[in-house]
N, C-alpha and C positions, 0 to 999 in steps of 0.2 A: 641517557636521558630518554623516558616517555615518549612516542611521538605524542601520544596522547594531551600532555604538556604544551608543545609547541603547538597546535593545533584543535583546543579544547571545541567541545559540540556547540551549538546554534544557542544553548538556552545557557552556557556559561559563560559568551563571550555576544560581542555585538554582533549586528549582520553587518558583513561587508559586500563590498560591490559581488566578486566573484560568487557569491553565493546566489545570486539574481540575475546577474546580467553577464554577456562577453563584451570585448571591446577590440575594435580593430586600430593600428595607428598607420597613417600616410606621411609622406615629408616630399616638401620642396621648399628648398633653398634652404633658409634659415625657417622655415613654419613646419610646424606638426598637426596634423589632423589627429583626432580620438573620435571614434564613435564608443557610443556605448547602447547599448543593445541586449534589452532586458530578454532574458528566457522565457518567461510568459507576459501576454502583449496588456496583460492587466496591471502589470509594473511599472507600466510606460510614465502614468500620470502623477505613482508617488516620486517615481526618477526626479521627471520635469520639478516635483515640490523642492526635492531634497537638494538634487546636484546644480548649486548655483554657480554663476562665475567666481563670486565671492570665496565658494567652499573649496573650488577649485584651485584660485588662485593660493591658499593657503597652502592645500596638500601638495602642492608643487613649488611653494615657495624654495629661491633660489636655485632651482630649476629652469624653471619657465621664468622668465626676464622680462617678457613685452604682454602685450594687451591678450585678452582671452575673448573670442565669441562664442557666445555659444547657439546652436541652432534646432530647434526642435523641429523634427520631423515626423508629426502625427500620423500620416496615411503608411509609416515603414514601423512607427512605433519607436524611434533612435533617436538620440540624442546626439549633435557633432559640434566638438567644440574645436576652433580654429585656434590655434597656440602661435604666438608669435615673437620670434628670439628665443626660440623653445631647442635650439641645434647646437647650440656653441658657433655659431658663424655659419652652420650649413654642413652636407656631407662631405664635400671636399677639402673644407679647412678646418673642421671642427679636431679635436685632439682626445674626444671622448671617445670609450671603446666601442659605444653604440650611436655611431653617427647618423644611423638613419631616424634615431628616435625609437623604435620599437618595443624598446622596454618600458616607453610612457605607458603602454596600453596596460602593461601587469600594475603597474605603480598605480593608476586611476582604480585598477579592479581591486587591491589594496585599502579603498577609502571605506573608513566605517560609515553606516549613517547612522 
């Protein structure tokens, strides 16, 4: 196969997150933090239009279980949203391969807008 296939250019496919922005992810207990954090600080304001809790809670449906906040932070340009029952129980009892949550961050950079 192509990579080109799996991977088509900006003007054949939609923009997704990774192609604007990174994202970091945190955990305590059962909660996951994501920031995301556009590459240029001009991004910042269609982010805040686009990535709602609503949009969020979809792309992570069955995922993420509990409430979503999400928090704008103008003066860094980031967006963090607070995920809640986002672990499977937490890093200690959880039974997922990625207990700390980590891979939420690729899976958010994942979302088309």
């Amino acid at each position: 196969m192509n990579t080109e296939d799996m991977n088509p250019p900006l003007g054949v496919r939609g923009i997704k997150l990774y192609d604007i922005a990174h994202s970091r992810a945190g955990d305590k207990g059962n909660i996951s933090t994501l920031s995301l954090i556009p590459y240029n600080e001009s991004d910042y304001e269609m982010l805040c239009e686009k990535i709602t809790v609503e949009k969020m809670k979809k792309h992570f449906a069955g995922i993420i279980e509990g409430e979503i906040t999400r928090y704008e932070m103008p003066n860094i340009s980031s967006l963090l949203f607070v995920c809640h029952d986002a672990l499977a129980g937490g890093v200690t009892t959880s039974l997922r391969i990625d207990t700390h949550g980590k891979a939420l961050s690729y899976k958010l950079l994942e979302m088309e807008l």
